[in-house]
C-alpha positions in Angstrom: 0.0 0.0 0.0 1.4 3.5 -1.0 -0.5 5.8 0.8 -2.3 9.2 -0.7 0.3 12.1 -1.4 0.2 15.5 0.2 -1.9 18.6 -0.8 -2.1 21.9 0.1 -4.2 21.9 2.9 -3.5 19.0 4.6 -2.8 18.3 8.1 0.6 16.8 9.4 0.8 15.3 13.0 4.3 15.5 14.5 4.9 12.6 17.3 7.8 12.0 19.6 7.9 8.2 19.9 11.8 8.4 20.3 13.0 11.3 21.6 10.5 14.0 23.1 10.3 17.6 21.6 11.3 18.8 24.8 15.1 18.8 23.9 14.9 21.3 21.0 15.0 24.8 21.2 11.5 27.4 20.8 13.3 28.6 18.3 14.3 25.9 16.3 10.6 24.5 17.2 9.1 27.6 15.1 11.6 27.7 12.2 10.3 23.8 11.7 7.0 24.8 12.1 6.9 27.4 9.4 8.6 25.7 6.6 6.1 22.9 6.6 3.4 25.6 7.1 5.6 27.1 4.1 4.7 24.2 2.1 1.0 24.7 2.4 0.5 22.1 5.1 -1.2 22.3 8.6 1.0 21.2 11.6 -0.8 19.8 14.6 1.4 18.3 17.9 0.2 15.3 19.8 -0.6 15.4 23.0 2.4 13.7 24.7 5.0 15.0 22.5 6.2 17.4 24.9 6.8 14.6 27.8 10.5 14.1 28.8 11.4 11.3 31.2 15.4 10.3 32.2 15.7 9.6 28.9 14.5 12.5 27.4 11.5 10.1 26.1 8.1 9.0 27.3 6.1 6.2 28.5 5.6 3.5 26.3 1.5 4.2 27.2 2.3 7.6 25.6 4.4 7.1 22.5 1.5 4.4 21.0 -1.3 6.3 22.1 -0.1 9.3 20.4 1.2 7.4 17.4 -2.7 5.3 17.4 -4.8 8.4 17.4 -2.3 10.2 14.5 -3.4 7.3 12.3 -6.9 7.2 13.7 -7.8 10.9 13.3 -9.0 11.3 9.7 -8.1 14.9 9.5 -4.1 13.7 9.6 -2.2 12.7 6.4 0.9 12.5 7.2 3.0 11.5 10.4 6.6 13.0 11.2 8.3 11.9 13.8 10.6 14.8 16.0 13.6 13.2 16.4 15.6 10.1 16.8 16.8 8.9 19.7 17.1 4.9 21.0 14.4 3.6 22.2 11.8 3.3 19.2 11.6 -0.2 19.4 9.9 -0.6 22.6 6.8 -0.1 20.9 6.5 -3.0 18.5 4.8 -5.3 20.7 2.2 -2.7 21.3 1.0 -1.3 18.0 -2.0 -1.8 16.6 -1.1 -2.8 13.5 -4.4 -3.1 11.9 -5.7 0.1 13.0 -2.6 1.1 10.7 -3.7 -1.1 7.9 -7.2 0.6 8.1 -5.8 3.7 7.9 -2.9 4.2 5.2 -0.8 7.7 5.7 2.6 8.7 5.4 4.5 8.2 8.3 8.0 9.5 7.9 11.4 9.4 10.3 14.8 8.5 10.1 17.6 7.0 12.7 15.6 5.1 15.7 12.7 5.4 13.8 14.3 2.8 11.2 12.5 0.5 14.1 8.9 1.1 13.3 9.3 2.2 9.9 10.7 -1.4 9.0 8.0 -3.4 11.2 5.2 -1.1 10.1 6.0 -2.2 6.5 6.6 -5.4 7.0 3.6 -6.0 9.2 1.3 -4.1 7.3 2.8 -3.8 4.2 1.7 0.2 3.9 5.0 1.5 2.6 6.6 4.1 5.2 9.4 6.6 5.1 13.1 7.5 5.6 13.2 11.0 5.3 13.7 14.3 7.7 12.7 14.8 11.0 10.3 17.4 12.4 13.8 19.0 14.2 15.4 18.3 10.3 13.2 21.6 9.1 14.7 23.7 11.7 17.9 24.2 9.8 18.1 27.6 8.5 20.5 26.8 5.5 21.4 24.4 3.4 18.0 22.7 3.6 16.6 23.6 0.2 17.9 19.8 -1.6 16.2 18.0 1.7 12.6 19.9 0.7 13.2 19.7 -2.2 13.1 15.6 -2.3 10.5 15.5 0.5 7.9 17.3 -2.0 9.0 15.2 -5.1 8.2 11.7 -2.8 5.2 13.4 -0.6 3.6 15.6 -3.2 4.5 14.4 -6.5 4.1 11.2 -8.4 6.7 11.4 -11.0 9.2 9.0 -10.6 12.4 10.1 -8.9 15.8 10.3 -10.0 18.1 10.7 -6.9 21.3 13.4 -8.3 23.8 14.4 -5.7 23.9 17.9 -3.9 26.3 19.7 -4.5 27.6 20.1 -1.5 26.8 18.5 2.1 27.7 19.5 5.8 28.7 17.3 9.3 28.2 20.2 11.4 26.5 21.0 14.7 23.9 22.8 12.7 21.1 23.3 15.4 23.4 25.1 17.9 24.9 27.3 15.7 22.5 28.1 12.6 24.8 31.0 11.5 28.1 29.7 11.3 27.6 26.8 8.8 30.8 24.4 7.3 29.9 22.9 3.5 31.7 20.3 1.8 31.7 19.9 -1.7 30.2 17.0 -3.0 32.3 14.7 -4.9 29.6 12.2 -5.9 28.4 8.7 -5.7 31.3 6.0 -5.3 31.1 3.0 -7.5 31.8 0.2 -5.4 30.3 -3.1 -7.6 28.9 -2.6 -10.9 25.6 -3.9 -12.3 22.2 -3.4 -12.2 19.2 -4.1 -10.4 15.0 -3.6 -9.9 13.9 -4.3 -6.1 11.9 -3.1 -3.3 13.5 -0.9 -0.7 14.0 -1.6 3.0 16.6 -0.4 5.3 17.8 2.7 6.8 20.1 3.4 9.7 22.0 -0.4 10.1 22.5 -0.6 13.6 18.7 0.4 14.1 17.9 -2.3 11.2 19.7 -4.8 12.7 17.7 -4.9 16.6 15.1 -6.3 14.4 17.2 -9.1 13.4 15.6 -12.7 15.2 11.9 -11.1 15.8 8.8 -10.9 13.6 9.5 -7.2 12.9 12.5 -8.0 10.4 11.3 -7.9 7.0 12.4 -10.3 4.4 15.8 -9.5 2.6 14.9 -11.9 -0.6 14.7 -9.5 -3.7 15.2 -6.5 -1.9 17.4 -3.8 -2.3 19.1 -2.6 0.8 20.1 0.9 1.9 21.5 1.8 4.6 23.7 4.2 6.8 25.0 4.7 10.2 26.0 7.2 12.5 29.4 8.5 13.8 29.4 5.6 16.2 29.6 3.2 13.8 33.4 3.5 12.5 34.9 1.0 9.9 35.0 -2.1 11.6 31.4 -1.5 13.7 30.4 -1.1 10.4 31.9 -4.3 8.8 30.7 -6.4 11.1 27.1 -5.1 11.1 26.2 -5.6 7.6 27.7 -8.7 7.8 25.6 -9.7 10.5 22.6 -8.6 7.7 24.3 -10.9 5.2 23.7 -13.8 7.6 20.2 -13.7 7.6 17.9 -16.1 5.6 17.6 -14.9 1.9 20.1 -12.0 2.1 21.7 -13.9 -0.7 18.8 -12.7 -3.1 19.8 -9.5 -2.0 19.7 -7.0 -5.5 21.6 -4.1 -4.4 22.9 -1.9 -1.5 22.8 1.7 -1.6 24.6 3.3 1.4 24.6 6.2 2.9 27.1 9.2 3.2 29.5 8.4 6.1 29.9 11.2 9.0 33.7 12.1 9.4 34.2 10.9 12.8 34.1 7.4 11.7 36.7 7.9 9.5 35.3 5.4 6.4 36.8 6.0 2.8 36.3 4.9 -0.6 39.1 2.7 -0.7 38.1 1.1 2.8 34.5 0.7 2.2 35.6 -1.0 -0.9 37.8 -3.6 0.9 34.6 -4.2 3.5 32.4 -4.9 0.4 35.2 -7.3 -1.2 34.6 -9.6 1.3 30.9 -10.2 1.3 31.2 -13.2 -1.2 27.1 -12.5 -0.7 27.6 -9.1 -2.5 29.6 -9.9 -5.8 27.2 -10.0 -8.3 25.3 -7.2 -7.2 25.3 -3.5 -7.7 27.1 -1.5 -4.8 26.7 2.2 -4.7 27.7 4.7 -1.9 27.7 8.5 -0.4 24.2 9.0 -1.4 22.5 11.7 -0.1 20.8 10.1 3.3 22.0 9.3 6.7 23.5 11.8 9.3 25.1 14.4 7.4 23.0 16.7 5.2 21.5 17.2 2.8 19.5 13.9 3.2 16.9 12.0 -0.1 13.6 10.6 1.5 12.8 7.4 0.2 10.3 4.5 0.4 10.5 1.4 2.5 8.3 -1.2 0.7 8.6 1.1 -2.5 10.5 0.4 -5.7 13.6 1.5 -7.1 15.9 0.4 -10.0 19.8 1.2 -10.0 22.6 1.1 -12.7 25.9 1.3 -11.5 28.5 1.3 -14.3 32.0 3.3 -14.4 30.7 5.4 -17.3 26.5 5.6 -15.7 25.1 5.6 -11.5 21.9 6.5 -11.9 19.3 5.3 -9.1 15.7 6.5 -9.3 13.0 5.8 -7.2 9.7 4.4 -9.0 7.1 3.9 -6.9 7.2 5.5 -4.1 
């Protein structure tokens, strides 16, 4: 199930079921607030999103009653989640999932929220979203690529060639908006050719791979896989974690990987990421692309989990597009 696409006019619930909205600034609350109002959509808060416990979170009771009555209320089209955090996953056990069938939206989040977006689509099949945050559209610059791809997923229905920003940034952006640090882009890397047609599932690795031995984990056989991680994964966290994926059932009908840019603090390259991907024997026929535009750097794509992309990965050709989503 894709669910309906965005229209002026249309209401957008922000939830906290990681993090609460507590920890971000009035400031950078507002900027958020009017650049989705910007984009001709209402923004609504759920009742417990302001809650903060020791872990700057809420009750479990909380978190899926706010996240049941976002789906429940007919007046909300889309869901966006505030922030990451690490705790996401306490809720599988006690969502309704087919309230959720019943009632197909856009629910949208990246990070912890890999954890539900993953389940959610594998349980219900209604593809969901890795995309910006709420706290994502309180950056002041730089932003414009990020909008830019959340309208061509959420309020378009072409299909969507991903090209890479020109330039990206790894800075503390939300405690200092004014002094900014950009990187220029260098581009995709090339790390296997070939090419491939799948459905997407995926998103931050170490967040993917909790679900790994429950009923949340969705099937790896013909998918393709992208992923990132943060600056705690470094090179050889890294490693071991995908390969830890590539040990699951069916991971060796696996049709591509795209991954994510890497933050700088964990130090990964071109030339090391390509040794890692050497020596997956599971990923030599396959089409390997990296430093895509999604993750924890910025700009950041949003793309479908459960929807359709096709990739062609060739020394002279990386194209990906996204085409259903």
């Amino acid at each position: 199930m894709i669910p309906p696409k965005l229209k002026v006019g249309d209401e957008i619930r922000i939830i906290a079921p990681s993090r609460s909205i507590s920890i971000l600034s009035k400031e950078l609350i507002q900027e958020a607030t009017t650049k989705l109002e910007d984009l001709g959509l209402k923004v609504t808060f759920a009742k417990h999103v302001k809650k903060s416990d020791d872990f700057d979170s809420s009750s479990i009771k909380s978190r899926i009653n706010d996240l049941h009555e976002a789906f429940k209320d007919k007046n909300v089209k889309a869901i966006l989640t505030v922030i990451g955090g690490f705790n996401s996953n306490q809720l599988l056990s006690n969502i309704d999932y087919q309230l959720i069938k019943e009632n197909p939206k856009i629910f949208c989040g990246y990070s912890d929220i890999t954890a539900l977006t993953n389940a959610i689509y594998h349980k219900t099949k209604l593809v969901t979203y890795s995309g910006p945050h709420f706290s994502s559209f309180g950056m002041k610059k730089g932003f414009e690529f990020t909008i830019k791809y959340f309208q061509k997923c959420f309020m378009q229905n072409a299909k969507i060639q991903l090209i890479p920003s020109k330039t990206w940034s790894d800075d503390a952006w939300y405690s200092n908006q004014k002094e900014r640090k950009f990187i220029k882009n260098k581009g995709y890397w090339l790390i296997n050719q070939g090419k491939a047609k799948g459905k997407i599932i995926g998103g931050n690795q170490c967040t993917l791979n909790l679900l790994q031995g429950t009923k949340f984990m969705p099937d790896l056989k013909n998918k393709i896989l992208f992923i990132e991680d943060d600056y705690e994964a470094h090179v050889k966290t890294f490693d071991r974690d995908l390969q830890s994926l590539l040990h699951l059932p069916n991971a060796k009908y696996l049709r591509g990987i795209v991954i994510g840019r890497f933050q700088k603090q964990t130090q990964m390259t071109k030339d090391l990421l390509t040794k890692i991907i050497k020596t997956k024997v599971e990923l030599n026929k396959i089409p390997v692309i990296a430093n895509v535009d999604f993750g924890h750097t910025n700009p950041r794509i949003t793309f479908p989990i459960g929807g359709e992309c096709e990739i062609i990965a060739s020394k002279k050709e990386i194209k990906t597009t996204l085409t259903k989503h």
